[in-house]
C-alpha positions as CSV (number, residue, x, y, z in Angstrom):
1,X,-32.3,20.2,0.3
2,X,-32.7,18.5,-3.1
3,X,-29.9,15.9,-3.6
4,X,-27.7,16.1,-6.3
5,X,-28.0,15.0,-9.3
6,X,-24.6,12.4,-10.9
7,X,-24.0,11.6,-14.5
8,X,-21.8,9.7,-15.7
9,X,-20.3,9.5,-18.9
10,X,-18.2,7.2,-20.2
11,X,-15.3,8.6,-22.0
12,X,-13.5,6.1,-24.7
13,X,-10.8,6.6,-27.3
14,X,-8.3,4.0,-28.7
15,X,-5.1,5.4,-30.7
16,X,-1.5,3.7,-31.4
17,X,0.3,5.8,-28.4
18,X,3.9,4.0,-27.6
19,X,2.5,0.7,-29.4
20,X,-0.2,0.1,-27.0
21,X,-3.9,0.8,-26.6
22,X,-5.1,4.2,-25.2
23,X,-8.5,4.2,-22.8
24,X,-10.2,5.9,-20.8
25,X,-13.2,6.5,-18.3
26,X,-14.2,10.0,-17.4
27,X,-16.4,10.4,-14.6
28,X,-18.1,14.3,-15.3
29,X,-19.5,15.3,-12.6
30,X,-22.9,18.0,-12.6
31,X,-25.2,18.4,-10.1
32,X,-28.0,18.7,-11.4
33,X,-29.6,17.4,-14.6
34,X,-31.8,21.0,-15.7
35,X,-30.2,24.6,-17.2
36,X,-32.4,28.3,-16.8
37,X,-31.8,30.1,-19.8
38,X,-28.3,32.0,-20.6
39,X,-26.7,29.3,-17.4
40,X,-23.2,28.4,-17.1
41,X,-23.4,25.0,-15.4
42,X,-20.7,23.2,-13.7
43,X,-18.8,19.9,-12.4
44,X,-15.4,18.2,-11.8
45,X,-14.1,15.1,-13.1
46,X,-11.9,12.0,-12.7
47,X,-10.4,10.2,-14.9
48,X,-9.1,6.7,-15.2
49,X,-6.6,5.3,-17.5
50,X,-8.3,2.0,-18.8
51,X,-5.2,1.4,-21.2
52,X,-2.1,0.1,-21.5
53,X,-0.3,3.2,-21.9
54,X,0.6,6.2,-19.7
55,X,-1.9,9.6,-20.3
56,X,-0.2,12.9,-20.3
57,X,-2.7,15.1,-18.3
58,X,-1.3,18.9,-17.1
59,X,-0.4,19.1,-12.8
60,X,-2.8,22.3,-12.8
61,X,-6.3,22.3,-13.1
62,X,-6.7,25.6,-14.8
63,X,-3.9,24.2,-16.9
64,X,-5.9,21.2,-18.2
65,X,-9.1,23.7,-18.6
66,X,-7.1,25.6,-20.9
67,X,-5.5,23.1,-23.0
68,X,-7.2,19.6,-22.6
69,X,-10.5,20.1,-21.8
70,X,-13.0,20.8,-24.8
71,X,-17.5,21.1,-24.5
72,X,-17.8,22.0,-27.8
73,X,-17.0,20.8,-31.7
74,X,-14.3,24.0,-32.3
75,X,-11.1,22.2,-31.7
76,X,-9.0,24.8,-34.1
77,X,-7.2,26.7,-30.7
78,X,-6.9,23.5,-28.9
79,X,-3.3,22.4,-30.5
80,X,-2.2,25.3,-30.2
81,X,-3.3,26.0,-26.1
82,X,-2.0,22.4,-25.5
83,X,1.7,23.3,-27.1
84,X,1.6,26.2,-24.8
85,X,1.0,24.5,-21.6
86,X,3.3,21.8,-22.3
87,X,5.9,24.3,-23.5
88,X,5.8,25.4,-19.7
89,X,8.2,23.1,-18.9
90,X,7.1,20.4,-15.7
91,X,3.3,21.0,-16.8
92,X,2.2,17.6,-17.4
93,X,2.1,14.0,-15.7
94,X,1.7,10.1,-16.5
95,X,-1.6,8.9,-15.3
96,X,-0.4,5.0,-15.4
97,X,-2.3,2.3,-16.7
98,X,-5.1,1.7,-13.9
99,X,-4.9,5.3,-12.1
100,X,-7.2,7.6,-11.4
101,X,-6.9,11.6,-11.2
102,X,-9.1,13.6,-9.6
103,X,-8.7,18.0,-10.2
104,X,-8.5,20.0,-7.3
105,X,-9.3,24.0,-7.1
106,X,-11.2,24.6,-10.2
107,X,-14.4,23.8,-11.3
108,X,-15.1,23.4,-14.7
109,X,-17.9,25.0,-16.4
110,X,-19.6,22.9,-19.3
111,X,-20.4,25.3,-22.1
112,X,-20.4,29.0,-21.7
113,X,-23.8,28.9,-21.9
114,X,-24.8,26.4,-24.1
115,X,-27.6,27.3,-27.2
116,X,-30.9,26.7,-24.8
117,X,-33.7,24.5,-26.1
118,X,-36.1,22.2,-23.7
119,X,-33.2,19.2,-24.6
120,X,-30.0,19.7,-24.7
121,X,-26.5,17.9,-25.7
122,X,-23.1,18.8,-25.8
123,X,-19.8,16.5,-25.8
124,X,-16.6,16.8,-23.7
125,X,-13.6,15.9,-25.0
126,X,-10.1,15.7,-23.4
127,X,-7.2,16.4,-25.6
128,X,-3.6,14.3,-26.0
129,X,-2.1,16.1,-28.2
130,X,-1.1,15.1,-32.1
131,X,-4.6,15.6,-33.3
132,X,-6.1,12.9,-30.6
133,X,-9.0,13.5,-28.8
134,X,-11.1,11.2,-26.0
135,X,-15.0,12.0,-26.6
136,X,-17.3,11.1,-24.3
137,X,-21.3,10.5,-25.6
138,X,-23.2,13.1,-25.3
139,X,-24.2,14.7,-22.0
140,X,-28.2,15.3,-22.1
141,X,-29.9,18.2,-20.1
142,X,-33.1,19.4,-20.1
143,X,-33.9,23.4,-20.2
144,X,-36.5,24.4,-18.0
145,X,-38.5,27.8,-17.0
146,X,-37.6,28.7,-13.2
147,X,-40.6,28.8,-10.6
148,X,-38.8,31.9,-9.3
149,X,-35.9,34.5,-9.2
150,X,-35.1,36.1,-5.6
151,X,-32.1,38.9,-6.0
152,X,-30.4,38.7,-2.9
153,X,-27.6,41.5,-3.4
154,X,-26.0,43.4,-6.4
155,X,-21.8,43.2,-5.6
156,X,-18.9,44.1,-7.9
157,X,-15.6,43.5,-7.5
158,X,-13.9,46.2,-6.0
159,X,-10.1,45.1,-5.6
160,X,-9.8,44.7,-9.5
161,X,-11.9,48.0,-10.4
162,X,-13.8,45.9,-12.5
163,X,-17.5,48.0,-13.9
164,X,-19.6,44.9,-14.0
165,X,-22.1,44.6,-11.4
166,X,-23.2,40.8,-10.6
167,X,-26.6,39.9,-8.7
168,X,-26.9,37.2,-6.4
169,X,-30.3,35.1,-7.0
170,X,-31.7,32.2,-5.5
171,X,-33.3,30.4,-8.4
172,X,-35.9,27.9,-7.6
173,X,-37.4,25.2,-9.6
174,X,-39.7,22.2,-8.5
175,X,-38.7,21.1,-5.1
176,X,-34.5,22.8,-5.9
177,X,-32.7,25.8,-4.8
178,X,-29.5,27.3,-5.9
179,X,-27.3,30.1,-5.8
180,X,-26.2,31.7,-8.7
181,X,-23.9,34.8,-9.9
182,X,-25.6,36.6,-12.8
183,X,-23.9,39.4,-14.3
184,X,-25.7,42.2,-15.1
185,X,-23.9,43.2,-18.7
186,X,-24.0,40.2,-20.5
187,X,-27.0,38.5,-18.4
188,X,-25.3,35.6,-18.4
189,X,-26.2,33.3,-15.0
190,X,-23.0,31.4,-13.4
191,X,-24.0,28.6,-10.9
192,X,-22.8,28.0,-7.9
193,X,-24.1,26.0,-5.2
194,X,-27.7,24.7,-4.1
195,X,-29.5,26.4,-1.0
196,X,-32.0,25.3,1.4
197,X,-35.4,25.3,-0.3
198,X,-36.9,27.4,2.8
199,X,-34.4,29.2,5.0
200,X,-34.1,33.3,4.2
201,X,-30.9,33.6,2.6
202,X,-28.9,37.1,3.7
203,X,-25.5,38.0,2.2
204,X,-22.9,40.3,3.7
205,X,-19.6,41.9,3.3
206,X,-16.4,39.4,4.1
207,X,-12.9,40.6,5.3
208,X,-11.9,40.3,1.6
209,X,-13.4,42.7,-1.3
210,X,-13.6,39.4,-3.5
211,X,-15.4,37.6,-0.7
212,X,-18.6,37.7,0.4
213,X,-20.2,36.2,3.6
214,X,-23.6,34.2,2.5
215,X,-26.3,32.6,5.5
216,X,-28.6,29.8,4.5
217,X,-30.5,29.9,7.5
218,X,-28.0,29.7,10.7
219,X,-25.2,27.9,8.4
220,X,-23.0,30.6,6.2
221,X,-20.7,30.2,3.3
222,X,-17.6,32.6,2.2
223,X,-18.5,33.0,-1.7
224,X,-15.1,34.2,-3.6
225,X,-17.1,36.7,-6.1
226,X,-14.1,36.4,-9.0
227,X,-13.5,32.5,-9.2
228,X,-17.7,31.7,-8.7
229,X,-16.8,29.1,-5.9
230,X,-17.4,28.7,-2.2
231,X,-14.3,28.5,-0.3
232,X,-15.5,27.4,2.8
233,X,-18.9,26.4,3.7
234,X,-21.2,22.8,5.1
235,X,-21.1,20.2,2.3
236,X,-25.1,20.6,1.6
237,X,-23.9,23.6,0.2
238,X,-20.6,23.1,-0.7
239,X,-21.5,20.0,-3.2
240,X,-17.8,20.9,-5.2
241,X,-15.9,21.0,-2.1
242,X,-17.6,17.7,-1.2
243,X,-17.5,15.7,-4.2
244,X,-14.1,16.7,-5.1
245,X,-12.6,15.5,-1.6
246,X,-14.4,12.0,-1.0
247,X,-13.8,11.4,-5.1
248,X,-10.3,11.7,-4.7
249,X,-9.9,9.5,-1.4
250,X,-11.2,6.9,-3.0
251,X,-8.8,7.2,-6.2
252,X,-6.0,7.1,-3.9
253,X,-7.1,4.2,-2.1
254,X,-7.6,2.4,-5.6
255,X,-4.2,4.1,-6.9
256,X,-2.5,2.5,-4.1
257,X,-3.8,-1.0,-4.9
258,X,-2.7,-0.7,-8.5
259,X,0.4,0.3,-7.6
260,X,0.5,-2.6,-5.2
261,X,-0.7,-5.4,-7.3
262,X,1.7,-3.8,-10.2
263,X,4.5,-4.2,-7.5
264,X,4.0,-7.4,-6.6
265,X,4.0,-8.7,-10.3
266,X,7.3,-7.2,-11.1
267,X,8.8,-9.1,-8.0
C-alpha cells in the first residue's frame, strides 16, 4: 500500500487579544497530495498555541467545522455560525499558551470540491471571532486523470429514506488505491480511505443499514455510509483513525510538559 502523503502548513496570525500576542501552528493533515475530478478530499488537524494568550476553540469537532473552520475566501456566514456555537453555552475551551489540540470523530473535508485544474490552491483559515482570522499559506494539490475506476456496489441509505444512491469505487492512480463514495446525483466523489493496490475488494451488508462491511483482501472495514468514515478497520486502511490517535498522544505528552514546566515556574 502507497504511504501517505503529510503536509504541513504553517498557520500564523498575530492580533491585540487580552494585550498579548496571538499564534499559531496548524498541522492540516491530507493524505495524499493528488484530487480526481468533482473529489472532496480530507484530513484532521492539530493545533498549537504559539502565543501568549489563551485560543478559544469549540469542545466539538462538528462544532469547530461549523463555526471556525473556513477553505475558502467567503467569510460573510462565518460571524454569524461562530455566535451560534458560542451562544450554546459550555461550547468552547482555552487552548493555553504552549498546548496542543488534536479533533476527534470528524474528519474534515477541504473544499467541497474545489474548482479542478492540473494545480490547485486553496487556504484554510480558523476563525476567533471579532472579525479575526488565522490563515495558513496556501495548500498546493495537483489534479490528475485516474488510471482506473472499479464500482464495487451501488448502496443507499435506507434508515433515513434518503433517494440518493452512492457507488463505491476503487480509484487507482500510479502505484495508489482508494476507496471512495460517489454519489450518483450530483457526481460528486467523497474520499475515504486507501486500499491495497492488488487484493479484490468485496463489500457487504453490516448489522446496521448505515453500515457496510468492506474486505481488502482477508482484512475488512465497517464503512458508516452517512458520515463517509471507517469506524473500525487495520490502520493501512484506517489512515484517519490512525493519525488522529498517535497525533493526539503525543500532544498530551507535550501538554503535560508545558503544564509541568509552567508549574514549576509559578512555584
Amino acid at each position: 500500500m502507497k504511504k501517505c502523503h503529510t503536509l504541513l502548513i504553517a498557520l500564523i496570525g498575530i492580533a491585540s487579544l487580552a494585550s498579548a500576542e496571538t499564534n499559531a501552528l496548524i498541522e492540516v493533515k491530507l493524505f495524499k497530495n493528488w484530487l480526481i475530478k468533482n473529489e472532496c478530499t480530507f484530513g484532521n488537524l492539530a493545533i498549537k498555541n504559539t502565543g501568549e494568550a489563551p485560543i478559544l476553540l469549540a469542545k466539538d469537532a462538528f462544532d469547530f467545522d461549523e463555526g471556525q473552520l473556513c477553505f475558502t475566501k467567503e467569510r460573510s456566514m462565518r460571524d454569524r455560525l461562530y455566535r451560534e456555537v458560542f451562544s450554546r453555552g459550555d461550547g468552547f475551551f482555552p487552548l493555553h499558551a504552549g498546548e496542543t489540540h488534536v479533533y476527534e470523530g470528524c474528519k474534515f473535508l477541504f473544499e467541497f470540491p474545489p474548482p479542478f485544474s492540473e494545480e490547485m490552491r486553496f487556504t484554510v483559515s480558523v476563525y476567533l471571532g471579532n472579525g479575526f482570522w488565522l490563515d495558513s499559506e496556501p495548500l498546493n494539490l495537483k489534479g490528475v486523470v485516474p488510471d482506473s475506476e472499479e464500482i464495487l456496489a451501488t448502496v443507499n441509505n435506507k434508515k433515513r429514506n434518503i433517494n440518493d444512491l452512492y457507488k463505491l469505487v476503487a480509484v487507482t492512480y500510479k502505484d495508489e488505491r482508494w476507496l471512495y463514495k460517489k454519489s450518483t446525483r450530483s457526481n460528486t466523489y467523497f474520499l475515504v480511505c486507501p486500499l491495497s493496490l492488488t487484493n479484490k475488494i468485496r463489500v457487504e451488508d453490516y448489522d446496521d443499514e448505515e453500515q457496510f462491511k468492506i474486505w481488502d483482501g482477508e482484512k475488512f472495514m465497517i464503512f458508516h455510509l452517512t458520515k463517509s468514515v471507517l469506524t473500525e478497520g487495520p490502520d493501512e486502511n484506517n489512515v484517519l483513525g490512525k493519525w488522529t490517535r498517535e497525533r493526539k498522544q503525543r500532544a498530551e505528552v507535550d501538554n503535560a510538559e508545558v503544564r509541568r514546566k509552567k508549574a514549576e515556574a509559578e512555584k
